[in-house]
Biopython code that builds the backbone (N, CA, C, O; Angstrom):
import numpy as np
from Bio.PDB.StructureBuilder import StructureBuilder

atoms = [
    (1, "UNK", "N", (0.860, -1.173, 0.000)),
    (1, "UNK", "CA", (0.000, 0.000, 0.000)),
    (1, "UNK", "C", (0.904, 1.232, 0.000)),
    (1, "UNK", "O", (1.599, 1.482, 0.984)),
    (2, "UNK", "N", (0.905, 1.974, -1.047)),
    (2, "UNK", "CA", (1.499, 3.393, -0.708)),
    (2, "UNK", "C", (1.046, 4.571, 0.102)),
    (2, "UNK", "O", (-0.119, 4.555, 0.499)),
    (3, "UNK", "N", (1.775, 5.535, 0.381)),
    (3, "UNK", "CA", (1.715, 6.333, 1.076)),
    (3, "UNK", "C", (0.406, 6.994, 1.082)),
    (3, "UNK", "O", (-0.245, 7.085, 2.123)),
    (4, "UNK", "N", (-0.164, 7.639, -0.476)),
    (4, "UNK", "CA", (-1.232, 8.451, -0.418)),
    (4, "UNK", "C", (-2.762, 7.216, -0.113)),
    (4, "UNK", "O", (-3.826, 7.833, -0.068)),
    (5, "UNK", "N", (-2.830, 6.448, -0.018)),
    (5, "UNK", "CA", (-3.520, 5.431, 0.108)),
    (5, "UNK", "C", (-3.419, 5.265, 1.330)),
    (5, "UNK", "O", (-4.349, 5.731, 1.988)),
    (6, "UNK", "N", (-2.708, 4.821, 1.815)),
    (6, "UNK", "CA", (-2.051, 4.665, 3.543)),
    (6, "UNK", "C", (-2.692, 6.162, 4.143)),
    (6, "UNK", "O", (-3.091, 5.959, 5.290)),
    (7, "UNK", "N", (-2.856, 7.224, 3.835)),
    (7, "UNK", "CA", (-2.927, 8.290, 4.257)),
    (7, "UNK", "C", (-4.009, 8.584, 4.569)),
    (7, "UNK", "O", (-4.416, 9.038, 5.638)),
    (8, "UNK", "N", (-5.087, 8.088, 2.695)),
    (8, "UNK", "CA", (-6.403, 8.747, 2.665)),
    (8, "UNK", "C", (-7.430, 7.363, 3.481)),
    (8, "UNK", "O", (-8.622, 7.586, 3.692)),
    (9, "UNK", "N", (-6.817, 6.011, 3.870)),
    (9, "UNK", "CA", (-7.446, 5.709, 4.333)),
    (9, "UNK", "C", (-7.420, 5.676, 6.224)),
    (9, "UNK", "O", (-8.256, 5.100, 6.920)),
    (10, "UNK", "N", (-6.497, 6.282, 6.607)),
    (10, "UNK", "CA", (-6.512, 6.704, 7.799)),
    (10, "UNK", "C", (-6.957, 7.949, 8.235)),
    (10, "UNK", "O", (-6.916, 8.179, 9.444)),
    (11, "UNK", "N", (-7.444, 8.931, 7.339)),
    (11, "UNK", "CA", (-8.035, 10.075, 7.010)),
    (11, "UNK", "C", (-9.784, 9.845, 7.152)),
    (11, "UNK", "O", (-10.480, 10.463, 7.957)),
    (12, "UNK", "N", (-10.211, 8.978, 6.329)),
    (12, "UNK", "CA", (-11.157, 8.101, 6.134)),
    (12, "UNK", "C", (-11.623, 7.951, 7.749)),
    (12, "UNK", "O", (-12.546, 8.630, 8.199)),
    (13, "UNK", "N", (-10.951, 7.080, 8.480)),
    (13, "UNK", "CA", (-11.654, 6.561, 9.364)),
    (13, "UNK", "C", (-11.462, 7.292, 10.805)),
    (13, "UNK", "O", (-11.876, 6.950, 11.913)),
    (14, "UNK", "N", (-10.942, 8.049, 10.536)),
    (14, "UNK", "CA", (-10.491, 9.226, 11.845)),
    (14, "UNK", "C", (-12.305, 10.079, 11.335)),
    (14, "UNK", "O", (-12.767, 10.506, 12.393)),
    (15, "UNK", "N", (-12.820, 10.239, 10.727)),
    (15, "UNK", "CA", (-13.799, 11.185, 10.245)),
    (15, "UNK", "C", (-14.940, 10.235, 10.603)),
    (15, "UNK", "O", (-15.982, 10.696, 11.069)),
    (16, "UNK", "N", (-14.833, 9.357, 10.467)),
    (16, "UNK", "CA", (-15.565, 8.160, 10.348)),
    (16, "UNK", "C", (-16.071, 7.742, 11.970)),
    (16, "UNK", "O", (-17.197, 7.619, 12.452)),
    (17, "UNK", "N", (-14.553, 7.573, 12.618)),
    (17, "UNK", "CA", (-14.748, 7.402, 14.477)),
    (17, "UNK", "C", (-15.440, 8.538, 14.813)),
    (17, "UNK", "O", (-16.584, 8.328, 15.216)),
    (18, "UNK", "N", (-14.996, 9.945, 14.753)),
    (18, "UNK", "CA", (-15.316, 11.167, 15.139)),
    (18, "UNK", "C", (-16.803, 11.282, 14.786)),
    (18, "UNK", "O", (-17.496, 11.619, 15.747)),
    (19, "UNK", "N", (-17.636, 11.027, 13.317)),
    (19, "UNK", "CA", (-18.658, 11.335, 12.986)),
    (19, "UNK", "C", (-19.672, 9.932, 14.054)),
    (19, "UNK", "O", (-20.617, 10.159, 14.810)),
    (20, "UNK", "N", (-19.233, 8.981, 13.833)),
    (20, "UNK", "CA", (-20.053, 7.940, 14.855)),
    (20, "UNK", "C", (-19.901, 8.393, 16.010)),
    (20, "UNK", "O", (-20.855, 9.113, 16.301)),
    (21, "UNK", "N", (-18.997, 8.298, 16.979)),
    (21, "UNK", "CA", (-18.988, 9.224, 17.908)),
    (21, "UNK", "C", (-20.078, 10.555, 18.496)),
    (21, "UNK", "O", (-20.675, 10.646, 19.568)),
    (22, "UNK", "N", (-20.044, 11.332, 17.515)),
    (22, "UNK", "CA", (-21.214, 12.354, 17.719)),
    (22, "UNK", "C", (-22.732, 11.854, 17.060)),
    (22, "UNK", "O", (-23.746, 12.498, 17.328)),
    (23, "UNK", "N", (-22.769, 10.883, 16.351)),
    (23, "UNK", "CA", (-23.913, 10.267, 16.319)),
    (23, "UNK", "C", (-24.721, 9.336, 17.476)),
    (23, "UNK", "O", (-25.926, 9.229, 17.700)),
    (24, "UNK", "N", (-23.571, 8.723, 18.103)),
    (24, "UNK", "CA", (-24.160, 8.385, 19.046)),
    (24, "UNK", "C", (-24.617, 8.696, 20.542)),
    (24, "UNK", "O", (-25.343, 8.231, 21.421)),
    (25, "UNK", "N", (-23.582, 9.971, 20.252)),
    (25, "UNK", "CA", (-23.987, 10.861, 21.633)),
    (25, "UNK", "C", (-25.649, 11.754, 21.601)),
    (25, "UNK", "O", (-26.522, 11.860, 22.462)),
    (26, "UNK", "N", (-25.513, 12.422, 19.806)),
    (26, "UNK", "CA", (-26.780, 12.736, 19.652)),
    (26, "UNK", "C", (-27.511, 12.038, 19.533)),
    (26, "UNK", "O", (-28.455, 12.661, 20.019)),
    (27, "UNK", "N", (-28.020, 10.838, 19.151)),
    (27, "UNK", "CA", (-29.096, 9.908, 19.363)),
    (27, "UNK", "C", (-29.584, 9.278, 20.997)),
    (27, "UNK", "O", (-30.709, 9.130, 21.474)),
    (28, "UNK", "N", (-28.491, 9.056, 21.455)),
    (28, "UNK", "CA", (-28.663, 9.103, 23.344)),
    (28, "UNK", "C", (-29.239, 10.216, 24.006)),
    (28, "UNK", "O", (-30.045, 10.110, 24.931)),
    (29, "UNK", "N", (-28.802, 11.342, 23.508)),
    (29, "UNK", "CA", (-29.673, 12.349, 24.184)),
    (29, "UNK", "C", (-30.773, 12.084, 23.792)),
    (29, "UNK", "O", (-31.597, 11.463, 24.463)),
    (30, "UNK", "N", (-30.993, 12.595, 22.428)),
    (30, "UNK", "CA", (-32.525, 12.714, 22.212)),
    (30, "UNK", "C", (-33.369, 11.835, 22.900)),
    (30, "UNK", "O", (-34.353, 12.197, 23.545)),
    (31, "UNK", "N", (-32.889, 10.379, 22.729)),
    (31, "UNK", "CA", (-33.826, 9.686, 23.433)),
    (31, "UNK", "C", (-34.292, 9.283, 24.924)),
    (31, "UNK", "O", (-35.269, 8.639, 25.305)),
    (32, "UNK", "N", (-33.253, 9.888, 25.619)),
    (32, "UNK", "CA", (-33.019, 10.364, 27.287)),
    (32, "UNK", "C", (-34.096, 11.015, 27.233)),
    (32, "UNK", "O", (-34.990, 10.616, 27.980)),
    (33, "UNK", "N", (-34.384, 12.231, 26.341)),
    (33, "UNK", "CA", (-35.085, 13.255, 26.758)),
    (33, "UNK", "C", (-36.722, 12.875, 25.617)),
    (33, "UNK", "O", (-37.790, 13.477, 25.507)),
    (34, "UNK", "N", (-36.419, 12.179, 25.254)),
    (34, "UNK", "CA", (-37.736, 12.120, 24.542)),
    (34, "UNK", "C", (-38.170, 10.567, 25.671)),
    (34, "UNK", "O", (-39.368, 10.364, 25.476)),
    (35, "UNK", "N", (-37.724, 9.706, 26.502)),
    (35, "UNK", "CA", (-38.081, 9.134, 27.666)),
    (35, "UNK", "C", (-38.652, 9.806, 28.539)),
    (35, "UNK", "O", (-39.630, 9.349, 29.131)),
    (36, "UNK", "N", (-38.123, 11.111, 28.814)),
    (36, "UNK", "CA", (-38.217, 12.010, 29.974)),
    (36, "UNK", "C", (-39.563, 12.553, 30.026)),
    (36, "UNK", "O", (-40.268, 12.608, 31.033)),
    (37, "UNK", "N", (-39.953, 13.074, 28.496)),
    (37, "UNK", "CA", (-41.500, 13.781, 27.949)),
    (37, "UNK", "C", (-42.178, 12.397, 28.251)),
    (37, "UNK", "O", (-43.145, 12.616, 28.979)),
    (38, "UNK", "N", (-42.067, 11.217, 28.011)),
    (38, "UNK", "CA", (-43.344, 10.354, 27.975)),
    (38, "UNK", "C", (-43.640, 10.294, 29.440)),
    (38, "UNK", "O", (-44.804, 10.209, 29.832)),
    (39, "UNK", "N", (-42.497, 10.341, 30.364)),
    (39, "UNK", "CA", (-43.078, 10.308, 32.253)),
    (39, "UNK", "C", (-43.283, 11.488, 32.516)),
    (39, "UNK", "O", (-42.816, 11.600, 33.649)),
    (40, "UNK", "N", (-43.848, 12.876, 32.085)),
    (40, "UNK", "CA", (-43.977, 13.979, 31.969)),
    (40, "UNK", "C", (-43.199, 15.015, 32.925)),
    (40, "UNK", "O", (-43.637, 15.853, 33.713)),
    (41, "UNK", "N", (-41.888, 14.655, 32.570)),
    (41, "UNK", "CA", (-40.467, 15.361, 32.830)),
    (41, "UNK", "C", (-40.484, 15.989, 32.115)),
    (41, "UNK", "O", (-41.324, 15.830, 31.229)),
    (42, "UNK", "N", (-39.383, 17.311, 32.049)),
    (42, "UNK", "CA", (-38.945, 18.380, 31.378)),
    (42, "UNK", "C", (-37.188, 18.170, 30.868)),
    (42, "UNK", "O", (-36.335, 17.824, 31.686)),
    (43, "UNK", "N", (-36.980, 18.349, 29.917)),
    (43, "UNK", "CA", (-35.562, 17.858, 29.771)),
    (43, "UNK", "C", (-34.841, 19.234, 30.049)),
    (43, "UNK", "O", (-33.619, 19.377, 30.006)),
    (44, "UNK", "N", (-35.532, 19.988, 30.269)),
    (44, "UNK", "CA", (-34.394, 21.250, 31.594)),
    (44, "UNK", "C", (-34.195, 20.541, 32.256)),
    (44, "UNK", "O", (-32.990, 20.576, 32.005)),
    (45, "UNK", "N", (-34.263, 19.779, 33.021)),
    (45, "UNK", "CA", (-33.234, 19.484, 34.170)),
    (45, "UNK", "C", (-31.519, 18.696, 33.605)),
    (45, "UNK", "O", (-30.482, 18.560, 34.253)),
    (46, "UNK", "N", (-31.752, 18.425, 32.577)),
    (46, "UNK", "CA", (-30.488, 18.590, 32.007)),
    (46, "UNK", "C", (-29.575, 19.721, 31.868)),
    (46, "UNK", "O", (-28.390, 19.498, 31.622)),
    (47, "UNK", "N", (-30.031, 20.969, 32.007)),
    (47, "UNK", "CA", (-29.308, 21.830, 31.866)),
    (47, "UNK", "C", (-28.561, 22.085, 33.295)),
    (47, "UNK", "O", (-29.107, 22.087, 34.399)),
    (48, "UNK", "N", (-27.545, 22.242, 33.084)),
    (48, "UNK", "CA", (-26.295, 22.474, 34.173)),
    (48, "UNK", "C", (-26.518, 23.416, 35.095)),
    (48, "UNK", "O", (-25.936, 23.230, 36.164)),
    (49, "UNK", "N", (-27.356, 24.615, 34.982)),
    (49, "UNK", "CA", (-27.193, 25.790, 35.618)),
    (49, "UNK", "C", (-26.174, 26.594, 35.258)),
    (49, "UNK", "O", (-26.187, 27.705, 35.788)),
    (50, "UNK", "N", (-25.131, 26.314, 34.372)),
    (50, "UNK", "CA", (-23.923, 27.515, 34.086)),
    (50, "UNK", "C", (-24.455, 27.750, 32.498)),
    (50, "UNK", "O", (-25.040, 27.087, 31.642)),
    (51, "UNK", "N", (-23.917, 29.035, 32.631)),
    (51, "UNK", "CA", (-24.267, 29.941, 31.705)),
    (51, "UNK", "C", (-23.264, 29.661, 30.225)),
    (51, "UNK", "O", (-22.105, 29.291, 30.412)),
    (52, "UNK", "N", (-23.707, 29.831, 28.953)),
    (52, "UNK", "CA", (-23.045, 30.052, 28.001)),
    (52, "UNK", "C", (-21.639, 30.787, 28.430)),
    (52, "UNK", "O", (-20.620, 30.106, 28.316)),
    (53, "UNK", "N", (-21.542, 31.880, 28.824)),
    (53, "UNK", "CA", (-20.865, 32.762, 28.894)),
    (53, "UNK", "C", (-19.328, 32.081, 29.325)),
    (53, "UNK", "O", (-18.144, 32.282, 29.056)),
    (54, "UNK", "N", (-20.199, 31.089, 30.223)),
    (54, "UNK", "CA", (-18.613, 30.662, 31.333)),
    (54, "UNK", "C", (-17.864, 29.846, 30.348)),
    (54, "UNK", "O", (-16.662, 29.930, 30.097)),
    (55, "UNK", "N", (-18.603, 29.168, 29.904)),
    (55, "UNK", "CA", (-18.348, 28.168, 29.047)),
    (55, "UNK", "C", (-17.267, 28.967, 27.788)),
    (55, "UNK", "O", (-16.081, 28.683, 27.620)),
    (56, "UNK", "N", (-17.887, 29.785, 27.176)),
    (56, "UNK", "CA", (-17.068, 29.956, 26.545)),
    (56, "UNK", "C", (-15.104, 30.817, 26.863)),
    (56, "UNK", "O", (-14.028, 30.688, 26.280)),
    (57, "UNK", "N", (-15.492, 31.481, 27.853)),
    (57, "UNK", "CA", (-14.778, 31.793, 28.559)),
    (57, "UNK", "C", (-13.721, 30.956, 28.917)),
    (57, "UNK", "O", (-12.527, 31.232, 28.805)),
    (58, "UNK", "N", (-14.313, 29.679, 29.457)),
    (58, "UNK", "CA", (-13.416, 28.542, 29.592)),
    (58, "UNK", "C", (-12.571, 28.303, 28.258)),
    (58, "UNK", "O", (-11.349, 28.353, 28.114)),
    (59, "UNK", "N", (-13.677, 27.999, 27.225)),
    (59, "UNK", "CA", (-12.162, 27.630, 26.350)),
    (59, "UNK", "C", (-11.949, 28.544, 25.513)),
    (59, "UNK", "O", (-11.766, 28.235, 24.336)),
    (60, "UNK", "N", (-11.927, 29.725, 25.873)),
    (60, "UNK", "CA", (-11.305, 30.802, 25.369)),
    (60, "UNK", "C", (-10.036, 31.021, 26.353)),
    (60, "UNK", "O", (-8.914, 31.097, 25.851)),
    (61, "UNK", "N", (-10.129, 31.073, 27.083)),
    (61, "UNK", "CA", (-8.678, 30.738, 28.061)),
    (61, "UNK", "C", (-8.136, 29.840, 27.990)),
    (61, "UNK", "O", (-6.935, 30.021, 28.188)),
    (62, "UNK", "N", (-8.473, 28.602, 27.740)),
    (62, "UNK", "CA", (-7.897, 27.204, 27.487)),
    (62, "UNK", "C", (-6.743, 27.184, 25.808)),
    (62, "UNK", "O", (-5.569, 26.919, 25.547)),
    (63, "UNK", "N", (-7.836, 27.586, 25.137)),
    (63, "UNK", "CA", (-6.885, 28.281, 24.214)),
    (63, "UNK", "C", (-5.963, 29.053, 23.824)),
    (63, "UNK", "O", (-5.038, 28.681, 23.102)),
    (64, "UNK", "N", (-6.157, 30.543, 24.382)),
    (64, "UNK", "CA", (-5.335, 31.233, 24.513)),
    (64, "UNK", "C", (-4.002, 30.584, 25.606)),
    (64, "UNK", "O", (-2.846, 30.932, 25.365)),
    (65, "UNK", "N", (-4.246, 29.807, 26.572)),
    (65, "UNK", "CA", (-3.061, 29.214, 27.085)),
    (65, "UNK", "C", (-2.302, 28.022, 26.490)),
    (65, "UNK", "O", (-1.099, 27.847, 26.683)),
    (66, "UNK", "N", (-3.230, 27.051, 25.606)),
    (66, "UNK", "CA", (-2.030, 26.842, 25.096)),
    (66, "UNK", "C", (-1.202, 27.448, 23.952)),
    (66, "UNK", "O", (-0.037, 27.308, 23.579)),
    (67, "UNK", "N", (-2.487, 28.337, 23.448)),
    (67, "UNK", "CA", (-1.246, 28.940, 22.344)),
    (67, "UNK", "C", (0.218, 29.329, 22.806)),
    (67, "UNK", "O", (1.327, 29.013, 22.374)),
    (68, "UNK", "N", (-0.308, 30.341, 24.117)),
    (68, "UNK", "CA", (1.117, 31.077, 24.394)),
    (68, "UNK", "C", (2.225, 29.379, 25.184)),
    (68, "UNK", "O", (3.422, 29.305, 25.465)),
    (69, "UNK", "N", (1.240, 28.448, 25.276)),
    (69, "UNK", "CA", (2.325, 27.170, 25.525)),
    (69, "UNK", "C", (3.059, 26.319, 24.720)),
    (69, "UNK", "O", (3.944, 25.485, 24.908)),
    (70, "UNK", "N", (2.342, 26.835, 23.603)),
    (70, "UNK", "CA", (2.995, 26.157, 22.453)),
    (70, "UNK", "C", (4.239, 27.304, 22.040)),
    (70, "UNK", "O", (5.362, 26.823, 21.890)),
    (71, "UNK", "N", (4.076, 28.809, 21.851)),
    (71, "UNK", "CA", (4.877, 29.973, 21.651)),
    (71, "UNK", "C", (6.151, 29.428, 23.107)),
    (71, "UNK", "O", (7.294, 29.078, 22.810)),
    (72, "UNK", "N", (5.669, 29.461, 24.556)),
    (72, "UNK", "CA", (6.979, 29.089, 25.035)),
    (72, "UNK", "C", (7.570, 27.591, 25.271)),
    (72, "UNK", "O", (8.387, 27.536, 26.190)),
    (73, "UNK", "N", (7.305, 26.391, 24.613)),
    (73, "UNK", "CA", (7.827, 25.574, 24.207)),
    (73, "UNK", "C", (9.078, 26.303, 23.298)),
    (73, "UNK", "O", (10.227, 26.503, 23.695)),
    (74, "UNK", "N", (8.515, 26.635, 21.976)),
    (74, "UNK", "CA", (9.403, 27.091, 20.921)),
    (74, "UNK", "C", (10.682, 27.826, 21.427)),
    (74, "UNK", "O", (11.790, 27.719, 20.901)),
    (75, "UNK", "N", (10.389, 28.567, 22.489)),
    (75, "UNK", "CA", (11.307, 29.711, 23.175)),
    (75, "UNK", "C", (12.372, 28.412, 23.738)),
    (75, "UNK", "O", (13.550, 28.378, 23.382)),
    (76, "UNK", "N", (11.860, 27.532, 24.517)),
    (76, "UNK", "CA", (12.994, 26.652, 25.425)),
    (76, "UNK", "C", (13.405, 26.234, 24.263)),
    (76, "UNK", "O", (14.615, 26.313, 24.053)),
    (77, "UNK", "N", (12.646, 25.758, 23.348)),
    (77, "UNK", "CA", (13.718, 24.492, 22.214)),
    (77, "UNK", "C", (15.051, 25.294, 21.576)),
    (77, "UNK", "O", (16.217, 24.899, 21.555)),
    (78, "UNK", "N", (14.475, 26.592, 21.045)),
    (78, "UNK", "CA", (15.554, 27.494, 20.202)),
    (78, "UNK", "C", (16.460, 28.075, 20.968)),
    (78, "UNK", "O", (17.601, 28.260, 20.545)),
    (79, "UNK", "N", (16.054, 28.466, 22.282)),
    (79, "UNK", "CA", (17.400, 29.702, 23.007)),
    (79, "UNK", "C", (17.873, 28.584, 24.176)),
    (79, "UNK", "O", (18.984, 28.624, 24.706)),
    (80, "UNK", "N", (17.020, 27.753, 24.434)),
    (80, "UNK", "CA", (17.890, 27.138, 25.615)),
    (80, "UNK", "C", (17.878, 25.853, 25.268)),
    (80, "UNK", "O", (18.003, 25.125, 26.252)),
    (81, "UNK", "N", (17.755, 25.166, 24.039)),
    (81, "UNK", "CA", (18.481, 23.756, 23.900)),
    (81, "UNK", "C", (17.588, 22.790, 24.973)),
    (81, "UNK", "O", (18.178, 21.855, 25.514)),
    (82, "UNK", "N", (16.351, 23.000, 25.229)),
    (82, "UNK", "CA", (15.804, 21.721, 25.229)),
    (82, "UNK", "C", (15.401, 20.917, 24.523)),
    (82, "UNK", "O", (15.599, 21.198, 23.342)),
    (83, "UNK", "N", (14.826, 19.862, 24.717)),
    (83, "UNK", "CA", (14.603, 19.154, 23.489)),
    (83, "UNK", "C", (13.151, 19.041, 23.265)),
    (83, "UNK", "O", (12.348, 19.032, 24.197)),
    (84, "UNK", "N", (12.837, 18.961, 22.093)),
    (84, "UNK", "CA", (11.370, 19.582, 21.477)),
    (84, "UNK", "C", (10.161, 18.936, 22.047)),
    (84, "UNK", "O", (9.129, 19.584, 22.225)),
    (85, "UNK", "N", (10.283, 17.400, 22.401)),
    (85, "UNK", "CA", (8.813, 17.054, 22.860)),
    (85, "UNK", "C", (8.673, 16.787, 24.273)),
    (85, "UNK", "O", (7.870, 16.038, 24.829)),
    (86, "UNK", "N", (9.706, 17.618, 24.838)),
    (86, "UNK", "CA", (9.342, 17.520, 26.935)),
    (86, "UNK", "C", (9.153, 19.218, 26.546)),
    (86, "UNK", "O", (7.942, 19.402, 26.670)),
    (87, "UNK", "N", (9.705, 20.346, 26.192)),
    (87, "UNK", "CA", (9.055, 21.492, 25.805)),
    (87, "UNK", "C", (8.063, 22.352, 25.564)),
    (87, "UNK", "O", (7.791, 23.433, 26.085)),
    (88, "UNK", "N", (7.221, 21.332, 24.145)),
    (88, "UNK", "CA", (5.895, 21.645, 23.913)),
    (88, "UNK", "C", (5.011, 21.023, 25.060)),
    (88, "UNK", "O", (4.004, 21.594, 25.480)),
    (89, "UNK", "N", (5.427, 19.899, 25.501)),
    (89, "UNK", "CA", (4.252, 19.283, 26.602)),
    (89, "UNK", "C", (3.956, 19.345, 27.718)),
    (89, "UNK", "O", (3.051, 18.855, 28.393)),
    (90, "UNK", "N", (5.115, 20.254, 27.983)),
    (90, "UNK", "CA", (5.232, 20.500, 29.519)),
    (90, "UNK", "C", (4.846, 21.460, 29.413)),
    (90, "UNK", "O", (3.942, 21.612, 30.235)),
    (91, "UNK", "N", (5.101, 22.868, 28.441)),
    (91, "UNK", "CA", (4.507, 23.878, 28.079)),
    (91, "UNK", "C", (3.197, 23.807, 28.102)),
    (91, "UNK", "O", (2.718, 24.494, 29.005)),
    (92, "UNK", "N", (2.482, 23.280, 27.504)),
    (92, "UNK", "CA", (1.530, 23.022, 26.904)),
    (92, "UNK", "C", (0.169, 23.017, 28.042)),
    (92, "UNK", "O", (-0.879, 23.630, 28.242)),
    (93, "UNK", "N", (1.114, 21.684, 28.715)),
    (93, "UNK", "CA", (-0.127, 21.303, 30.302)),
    (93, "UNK", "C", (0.100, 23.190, 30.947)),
    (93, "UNK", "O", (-0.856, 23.964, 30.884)),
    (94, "UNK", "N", (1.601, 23.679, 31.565)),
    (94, "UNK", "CA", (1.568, 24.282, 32.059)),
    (94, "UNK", "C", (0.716, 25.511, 31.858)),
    (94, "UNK", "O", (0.138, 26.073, 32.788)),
    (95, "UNK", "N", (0.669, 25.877, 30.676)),
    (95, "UNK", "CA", (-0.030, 27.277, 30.457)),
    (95, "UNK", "C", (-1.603, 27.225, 30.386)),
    (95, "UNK", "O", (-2.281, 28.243, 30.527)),
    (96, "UNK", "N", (-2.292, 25.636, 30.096)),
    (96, "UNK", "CA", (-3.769, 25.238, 29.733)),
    (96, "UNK", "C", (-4.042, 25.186, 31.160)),
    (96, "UNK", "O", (-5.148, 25.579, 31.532)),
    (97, "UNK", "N", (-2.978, 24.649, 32.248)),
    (97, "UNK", "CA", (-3.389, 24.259, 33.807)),
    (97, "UNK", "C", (-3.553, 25.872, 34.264)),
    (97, "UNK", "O", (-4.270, 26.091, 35.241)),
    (98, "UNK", "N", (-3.055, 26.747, 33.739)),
    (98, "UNK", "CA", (-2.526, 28.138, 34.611)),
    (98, "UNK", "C", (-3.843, 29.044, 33.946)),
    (98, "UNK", "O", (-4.485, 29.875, 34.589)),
    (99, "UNK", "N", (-4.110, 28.643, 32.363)),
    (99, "UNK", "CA", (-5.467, 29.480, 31.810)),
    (99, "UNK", "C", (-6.914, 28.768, 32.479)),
    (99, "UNK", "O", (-8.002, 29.327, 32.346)),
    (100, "UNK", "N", (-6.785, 27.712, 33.070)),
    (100, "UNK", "CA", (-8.063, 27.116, 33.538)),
    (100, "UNK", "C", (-8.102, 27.284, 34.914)),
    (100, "UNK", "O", (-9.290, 27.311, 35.235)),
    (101, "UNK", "N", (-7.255, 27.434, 36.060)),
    (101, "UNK", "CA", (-7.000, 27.744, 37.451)),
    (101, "UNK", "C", (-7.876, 29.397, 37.379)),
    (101, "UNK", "O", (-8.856, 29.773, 38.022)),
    (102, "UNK", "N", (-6.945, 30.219, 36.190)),
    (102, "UNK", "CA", (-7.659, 31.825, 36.225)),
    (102, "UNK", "C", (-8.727, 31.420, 35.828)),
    (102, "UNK", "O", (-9.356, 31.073, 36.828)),
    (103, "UNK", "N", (-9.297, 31.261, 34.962)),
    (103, "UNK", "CA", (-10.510, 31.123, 34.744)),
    (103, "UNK", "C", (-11.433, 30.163, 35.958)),
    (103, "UNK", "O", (-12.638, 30.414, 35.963)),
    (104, "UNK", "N", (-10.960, 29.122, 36.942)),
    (104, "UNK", "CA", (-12.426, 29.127, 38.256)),
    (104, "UNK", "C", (-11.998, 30.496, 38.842)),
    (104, "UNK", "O", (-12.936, 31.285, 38.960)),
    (105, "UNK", "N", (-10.479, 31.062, 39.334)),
    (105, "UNK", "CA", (-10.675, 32.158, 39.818)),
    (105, "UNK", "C", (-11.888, 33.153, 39.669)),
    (105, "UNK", "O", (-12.652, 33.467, 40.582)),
    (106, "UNK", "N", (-11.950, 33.693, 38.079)),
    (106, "UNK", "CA", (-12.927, 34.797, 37.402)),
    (106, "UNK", "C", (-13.805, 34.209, 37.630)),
    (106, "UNK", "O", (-14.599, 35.121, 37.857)),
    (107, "UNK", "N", (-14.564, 32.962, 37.815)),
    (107, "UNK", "CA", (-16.135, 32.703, 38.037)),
    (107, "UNK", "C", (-16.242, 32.813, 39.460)),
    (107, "UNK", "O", (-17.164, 33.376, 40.051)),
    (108, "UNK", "N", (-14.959, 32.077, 40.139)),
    (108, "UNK", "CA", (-15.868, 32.404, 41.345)),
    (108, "UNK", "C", (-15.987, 33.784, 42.179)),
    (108, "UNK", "O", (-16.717, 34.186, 43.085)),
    (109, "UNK", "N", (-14.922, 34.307, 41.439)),
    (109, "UNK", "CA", (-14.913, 36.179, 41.740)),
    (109, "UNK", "C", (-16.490, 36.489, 41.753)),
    (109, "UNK", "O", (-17.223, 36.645, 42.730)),
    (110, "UNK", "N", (-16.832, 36.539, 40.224)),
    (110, "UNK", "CA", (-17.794, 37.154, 39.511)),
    (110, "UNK", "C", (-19.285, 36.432, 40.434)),
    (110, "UNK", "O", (-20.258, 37.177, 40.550)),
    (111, "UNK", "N", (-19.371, 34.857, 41.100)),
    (111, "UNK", "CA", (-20.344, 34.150, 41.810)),
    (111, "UNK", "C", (-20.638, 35.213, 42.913)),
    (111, "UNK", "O", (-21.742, 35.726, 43.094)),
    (112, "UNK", "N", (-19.570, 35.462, 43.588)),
    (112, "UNK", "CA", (-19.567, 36.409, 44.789)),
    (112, "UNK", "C", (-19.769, 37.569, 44.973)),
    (112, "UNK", "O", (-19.682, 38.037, 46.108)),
]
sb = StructureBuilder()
sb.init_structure("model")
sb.init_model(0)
sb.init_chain("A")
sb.init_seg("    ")
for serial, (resi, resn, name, xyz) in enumerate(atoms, 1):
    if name == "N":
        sb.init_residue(resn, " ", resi, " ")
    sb.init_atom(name, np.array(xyz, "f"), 0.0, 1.0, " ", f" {name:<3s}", serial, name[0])
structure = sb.get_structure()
């Protein structure tokens, strides 16, 4: 098997896991909650109580930290000679652990 073959069929089934995957999460709900209407439940009580807002917030910080963890990976590999994959990953956790710590900070500021 060559390469572009080798490629497009591991391409293939990465889309394939991912799309089943969310098929079966959306078909479980629905039917959680279409169970819920026949015992004359409300499928609000699925809802979490947190707001859009936080949420996005969350991985808007989650992001923005690892970007800048991926930016200081690059910094250790080039000026100080570490080596590239304890760098990005240690980077990586560190700045996503440090953007998600601030971020319960800001909610629970903002709770209070």
């Amino acid at each position: 098997m060559d390469e572009i073959t080798r490629d497009a069929v591991v391409s293939i089934a990465a889309f394939a896991a991912i799309f089943g995957i969310l098929y079966v999460f959306v078909i479980t709900r629905h039917r959680e909650r279409m169970t819920m209407l026949d015992k004359d439940l409300f499928p609000s009580a699925f809802n979490s109580g947190k707001s859009s807002n936080a949420q996005t917030l969350k991985f808007g910080m989650l992001s923005v930290g690892i970007a800048i963890g991926i930016l200081a990976g690059h910094v250790l590999t080039y000026y100080y000679d570490v080596a590239k994959s304890t760098s990005f990953l240690s980077m990586l956790f560190l700045f996503g652990g440090l953007s998600l710590i601030a971020n319960y900070l800001i909610v629970r500021k903002s709770r209070d």
